[in-house]
N, C-alpha and C positions, 0 to 999 in steps of 0.2 A: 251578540249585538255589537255592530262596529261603530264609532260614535268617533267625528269629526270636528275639534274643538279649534272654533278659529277665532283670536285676538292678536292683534296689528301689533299690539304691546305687550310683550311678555318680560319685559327688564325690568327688575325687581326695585331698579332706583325712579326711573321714569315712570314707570307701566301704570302706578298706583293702585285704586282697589282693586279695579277688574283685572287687570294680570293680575293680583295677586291672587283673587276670586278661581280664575281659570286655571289657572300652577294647580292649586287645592282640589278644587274639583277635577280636574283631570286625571290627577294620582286618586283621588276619591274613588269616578269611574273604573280604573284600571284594578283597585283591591277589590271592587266585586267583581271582576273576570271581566269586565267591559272590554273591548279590543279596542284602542283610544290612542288617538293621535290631534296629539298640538299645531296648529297651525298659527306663525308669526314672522314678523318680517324682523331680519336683524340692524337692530339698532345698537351698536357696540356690545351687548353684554357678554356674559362669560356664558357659555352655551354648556360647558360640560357641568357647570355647577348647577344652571338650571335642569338638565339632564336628569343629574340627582336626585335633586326635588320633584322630577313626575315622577320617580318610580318606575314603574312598568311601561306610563304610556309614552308613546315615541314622538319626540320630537322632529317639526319640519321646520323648516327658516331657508324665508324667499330675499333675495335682496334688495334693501332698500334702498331709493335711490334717491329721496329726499326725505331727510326727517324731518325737516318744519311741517309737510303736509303728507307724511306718510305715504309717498309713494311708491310703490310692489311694484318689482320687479316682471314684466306681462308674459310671467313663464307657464301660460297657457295651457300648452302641453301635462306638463307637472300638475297642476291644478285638477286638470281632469283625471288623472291617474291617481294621485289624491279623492277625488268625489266618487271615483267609482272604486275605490276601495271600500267604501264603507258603506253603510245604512240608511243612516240618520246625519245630518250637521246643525252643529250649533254653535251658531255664529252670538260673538257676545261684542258690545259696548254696540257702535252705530256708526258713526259720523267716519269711515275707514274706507277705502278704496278696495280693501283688501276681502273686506262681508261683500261688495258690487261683484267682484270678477269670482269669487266663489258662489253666492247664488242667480250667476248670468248660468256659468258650467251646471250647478246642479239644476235650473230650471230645463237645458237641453236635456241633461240626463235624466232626470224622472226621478230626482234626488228630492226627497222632503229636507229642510232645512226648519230650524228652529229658533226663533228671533230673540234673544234678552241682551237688552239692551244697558242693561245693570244703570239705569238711574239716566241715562246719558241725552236718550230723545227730548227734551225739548232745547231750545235754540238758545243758550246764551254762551259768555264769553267772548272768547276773542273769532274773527273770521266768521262775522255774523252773515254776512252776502255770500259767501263760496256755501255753509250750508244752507240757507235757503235754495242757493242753486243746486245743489247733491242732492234734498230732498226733493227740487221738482224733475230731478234726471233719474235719480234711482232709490234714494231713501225712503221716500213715501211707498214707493213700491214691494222695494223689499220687504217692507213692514206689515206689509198688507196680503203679500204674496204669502208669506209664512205659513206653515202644518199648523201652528202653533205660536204663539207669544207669552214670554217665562217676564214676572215683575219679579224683581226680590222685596218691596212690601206694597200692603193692600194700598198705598196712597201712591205707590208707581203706576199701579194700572189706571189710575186717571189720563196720565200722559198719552195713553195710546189712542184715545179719543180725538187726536186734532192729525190723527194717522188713519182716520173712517174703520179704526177697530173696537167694538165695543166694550169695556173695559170687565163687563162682567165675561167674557170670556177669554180672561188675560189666566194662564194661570199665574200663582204666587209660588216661591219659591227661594227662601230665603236665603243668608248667608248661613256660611260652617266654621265650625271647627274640627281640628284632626286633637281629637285630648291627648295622646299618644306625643305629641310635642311640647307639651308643657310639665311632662312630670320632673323635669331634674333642671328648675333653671338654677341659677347660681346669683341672686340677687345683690352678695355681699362682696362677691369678685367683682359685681357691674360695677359698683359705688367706691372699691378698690381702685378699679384701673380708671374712673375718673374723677377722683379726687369730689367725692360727693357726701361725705363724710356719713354721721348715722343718723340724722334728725329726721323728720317727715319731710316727703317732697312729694311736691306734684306736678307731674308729667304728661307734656305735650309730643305725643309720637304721630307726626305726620309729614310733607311738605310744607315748607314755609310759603306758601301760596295764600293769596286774599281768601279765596273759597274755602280754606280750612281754619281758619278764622281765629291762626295763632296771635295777630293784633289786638282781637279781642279781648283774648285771653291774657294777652300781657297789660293793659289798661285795668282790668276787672281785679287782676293781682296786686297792681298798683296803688288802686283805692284800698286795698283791705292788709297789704302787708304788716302795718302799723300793730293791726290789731292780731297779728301771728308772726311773732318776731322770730319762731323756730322753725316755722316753714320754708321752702326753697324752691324755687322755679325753674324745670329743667325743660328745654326746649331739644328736642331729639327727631331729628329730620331734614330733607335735603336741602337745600336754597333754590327757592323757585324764586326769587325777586326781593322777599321782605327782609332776609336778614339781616344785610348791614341798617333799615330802616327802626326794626329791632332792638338790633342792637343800640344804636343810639339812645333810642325808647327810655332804654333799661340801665342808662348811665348811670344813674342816679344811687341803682343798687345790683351794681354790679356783681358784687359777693353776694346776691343771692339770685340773682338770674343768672343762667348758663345755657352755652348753646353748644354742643358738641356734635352736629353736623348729621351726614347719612349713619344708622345704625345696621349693622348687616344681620341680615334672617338669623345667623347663629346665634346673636346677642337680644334678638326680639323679648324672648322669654323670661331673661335675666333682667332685662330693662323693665318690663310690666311688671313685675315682680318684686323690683326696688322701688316701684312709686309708692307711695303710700296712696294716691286720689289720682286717679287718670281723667284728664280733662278731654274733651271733645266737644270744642266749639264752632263748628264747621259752621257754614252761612249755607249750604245745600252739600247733601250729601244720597245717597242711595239708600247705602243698610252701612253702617260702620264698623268695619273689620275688627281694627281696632277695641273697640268697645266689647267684642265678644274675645278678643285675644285677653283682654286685661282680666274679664270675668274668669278666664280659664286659669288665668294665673292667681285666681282668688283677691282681686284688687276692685274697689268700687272703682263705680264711675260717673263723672257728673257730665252731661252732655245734652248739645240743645236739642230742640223739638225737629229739627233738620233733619237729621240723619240716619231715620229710618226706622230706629228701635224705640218705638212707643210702649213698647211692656216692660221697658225698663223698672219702674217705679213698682210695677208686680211683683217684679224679682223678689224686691225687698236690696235690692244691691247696687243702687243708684238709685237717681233723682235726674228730669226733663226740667229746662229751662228754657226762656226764649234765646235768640241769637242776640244779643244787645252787651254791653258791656255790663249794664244797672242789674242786668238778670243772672247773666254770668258770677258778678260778684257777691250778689246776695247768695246766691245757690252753692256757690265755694263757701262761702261763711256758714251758712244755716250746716252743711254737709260737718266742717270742721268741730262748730260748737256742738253739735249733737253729739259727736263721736261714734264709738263703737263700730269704728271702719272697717277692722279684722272680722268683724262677724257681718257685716254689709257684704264686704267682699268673698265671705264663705257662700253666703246666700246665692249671691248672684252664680259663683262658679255653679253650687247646685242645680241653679234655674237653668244655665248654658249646656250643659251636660245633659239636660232631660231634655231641653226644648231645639238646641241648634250646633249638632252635630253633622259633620258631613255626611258621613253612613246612612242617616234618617232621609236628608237630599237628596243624595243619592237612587232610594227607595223613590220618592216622587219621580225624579229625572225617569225611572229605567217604565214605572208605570205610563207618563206621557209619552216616551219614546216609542212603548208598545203597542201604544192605543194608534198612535200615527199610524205606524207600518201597518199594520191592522188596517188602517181603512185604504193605505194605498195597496197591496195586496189585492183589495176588494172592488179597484177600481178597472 
């Protein structure tokens, strides 16, 4: 089976979940013999290192020609040689120029394509009028035209409802892990090279962006520092806009709040690993990568009702809270005074390990993949 994986973003500093979702899965695809190819527009990043990280599947990169609104390069030709290489596409996030001109090509060709949208269909944020306009020119379409439609949780496939798709016929489809990445982090080198000393800390790994709702998260700390004079607040992620805001913020206790910037894939595992309690207080999120990367490195985690992973609290390896600061803070505290985090966070790695490997996803992908070809075969 040949399998066509197309995201606009595949740079590991910008890209956020879904590249990073698509990187994963891609090299997922490709260890069970999948014949898999990337498709993404370059936006400066380092091409040979992402290389790396698919493994086996082969990377394409169209160029781009505006990055504020992602526009591909109209190499047409290449596209179609591209959709008639393969089988199957599956087109991830939505709001891209780049899903329009590949499922225009596979619609001539008689190409099934595969819609997941990884959390991103409904309409908010910034450039609210350009996608109302993309959804009445081609998004609604494309959504609708789909073999299939992939949710990563049961409360995405709601979304697809205001797209005329019925939400019970979304599949589900969750996030992964590769375990194979997190057996040798180096937790006490991370804390080494940043001067982080040995106390317990809790760490915030994402973009400094509103939607991830590290403001939150520094407020809710705010209120409860007093009452954890050995705790320490690490902020580890790019600057989307809030950090010098932040940083201000966090004058006050400056020695115990730190922001040491973009963290690179190599150091992910070392970082999770040095937290003592990984926060995740996103204001909306899909399925949070993160949260399952922390599990894997045996570290709790405390995160809102946002972000996808409502079985957290099953695990035994975390705790759900609202998105609010009052929630935030109580839920860091209740988490703290309880203790027994190293066995929280054993748990949860257990739960991750059995419930959300990529391997397991994989297994679903190659079955819906087959069931499609199957019925266009039959047409």
């Amino acid at each position: 089976m040949r399998i066509l994986n197309v995201s606009a973003l595949l740079d590991p500093v910008i890209g956020g979940g879904t590249a990073e979702r698509t990187v994963q899965l891609s090299r997922a695809f490709s260890q069970a013999g999948l014949q898999t190819i990337s498709l993404c527009m370059d936006t400066g990043f380092d091409q040979s290192a992402l290389e790396s990280r698919l493994g086996n599947a082969r990377l394409e990169v169209l160029q781009c020609r505006n990055r504020r609104f992602l526009l591909p390069a109209p190499e047409i030709s290449r596209i179609q040689a591209l959709v008639d290489s393969v089988d199957v596409i599956h087109l991830c996030n939505h709001w891209t120029l780049l899903n329009v001109l590949v499922a225009r090509v596979a619609r001539r060709r008689g190409k099934p394509w595969v819609a997941c949208p990884s959390g991103a269909l409904p309409r908010m944020g910034r450039s609210m009028a350009l996608k109302r306009m993309y959804n009445l020119l081609a998004g609604s379409r494309l959504i609708q035209d789909a073999a299939a439609c992939v949710a990563i949780t049961a409360r995405e496939t709601l979304s697809f409802r205001d797209y005329g798709v019925d939400p019970r016929q979304v599949f589900i489809i969750p996030n992964g892990i590769e375990p194979g990445e997190y057996l040798e982090p180096d937790a006490q080198g991370f804390r080494q090279r940043h001067s982080l000393g040995s106390g317990p800390l809790l760490v915030f790994f994402g973009r400094l962006d509103p939607v991830k709702g590290p403001d939150l998260l520094l407020e809710a700390f705010l209120r409860i520092a007093s009452r954890f004079p050995d705790w320490n607040l690490l902020f580890a992620g790019p600057d989307w806009g809030l950090a010098r805001t932040l940083q201000l913020r966090a004058a006050g206790l400056a020695e115990r709040v730190r922001f040491i910037g973009h963290v690179p894939l190599s150091d992910k595992s070392s970082l999770l690993s040095a937290a003592s309690l990984v926060v995740v207080p996103s204001r909306s999120e899909a399925m949070s990568l993160v949260a399952l990367e922390a599990g894997a490195c045996g570290t709790p985690v405390l995160m809102t009702t946002e972000c996808g992973f409502d079985d957290l609290p099953e695990s035994g390896g975390g705790e759900l809270v609202a998105a609010s600061v009052e929630e935030i803070a109580a839920g860091i505290a209740g988490m703290l005074e309880a203790g027994h985090l190293r066995d929280r966070g054993a748990r949860l790695r257990t739960y991750i390990l059995a419930h959300y490997t990529w391997q397991a996803m994989v297994l679903k992908y190659e079955s819906l993949f087959a069931s499609i070809l199957k019925k266009t075969a039959a047409v």
